[in-house]
Phi, psi and omega in degrees: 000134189283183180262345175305314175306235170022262177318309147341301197247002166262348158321264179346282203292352176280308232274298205280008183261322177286325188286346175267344179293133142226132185283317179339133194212145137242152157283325184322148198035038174278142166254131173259141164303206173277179199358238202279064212249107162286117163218131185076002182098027151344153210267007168202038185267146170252334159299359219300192221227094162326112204308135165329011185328314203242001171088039193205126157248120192313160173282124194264143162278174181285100154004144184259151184174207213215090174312140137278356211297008175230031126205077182242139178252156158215099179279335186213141166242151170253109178276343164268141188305145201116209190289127153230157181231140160230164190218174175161174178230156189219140173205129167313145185300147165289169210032064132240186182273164151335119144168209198273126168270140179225098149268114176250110183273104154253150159240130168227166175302135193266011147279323237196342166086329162349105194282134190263314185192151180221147164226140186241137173239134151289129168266104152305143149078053183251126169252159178306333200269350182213170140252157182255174157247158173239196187207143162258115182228161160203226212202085170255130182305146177302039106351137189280048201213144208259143202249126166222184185238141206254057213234152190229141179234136183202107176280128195269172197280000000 
């Protein structure tokens, strides 16, 4: 294949990979969670979350930050369709400063990686020196299908 051929068709495949993208979010049913809780396109997100309505959630970006996850907990997922809760405690790495952490709980299908639902919580005020705990709540569509938790922390910069 020559390279004209080439640059040509990594054109074409750039052109239909941007043509596949959306910015599009609803709010519409939406909920919020416990305290200071994004869930779902939630009541105080730059982030919102499409509801699970067809039992699919749009993909969200990632916060911008700084990852913790190691030393963020998750003591409990609730996995069955209905109400569900994960809980869990997050405290900052030593030396860094004082500040607010956004903990995102997802559930997906644990075959297939699907997102069924997510929730994001702001923690205020997490120091290196204690944990804190946070909360999670959603909603997972009525499905036959084994459900797991996803979970990510990221303090922001």
């Amino acid at each position: 294949m020559t390279p004209l051929i080439k640059t040509a068709l990594a054109g074409v495949l750039l052109f239909s990979l941007v043509g596949c993208s959306s910015d599009k979010s609803d709010d519409a049913g939406s909920t919020a969670a416990t305290t200071t809780v994004v869930s779902d396109g939630g009541d105080a997100s730059d982030t919102p979350v499409s509801p699970p309505s067809t039992g699919l959630i749009d993909r969200d970006p990632v916060p911008e930050g700084t990852a913790i996850i190691e030393t963020t907990e998750m003591n409990s997922c609730d996995t069955k369709p209905g109400d569900v809760k994960a809980s869990g405690t997050v405290r900052l790495p030593e030396g860094m400063e004082p500040g607010t952490v956004m903990v995102s709980v997802t559930w997906r299908n644990a075959t297939t990686a699907t997102v069924l639902a997510r929730s994001r919580v702001e923690v205020e005020n997490v120091t290196a020196d204690a944990t804190t705990d946070w909360e999670a709540t959603n909603v997972l569509p009525d499905n036959d299908v084994p459900v797991d938790c996803v979970l990510a922390a990221v303090v922001g910069n």
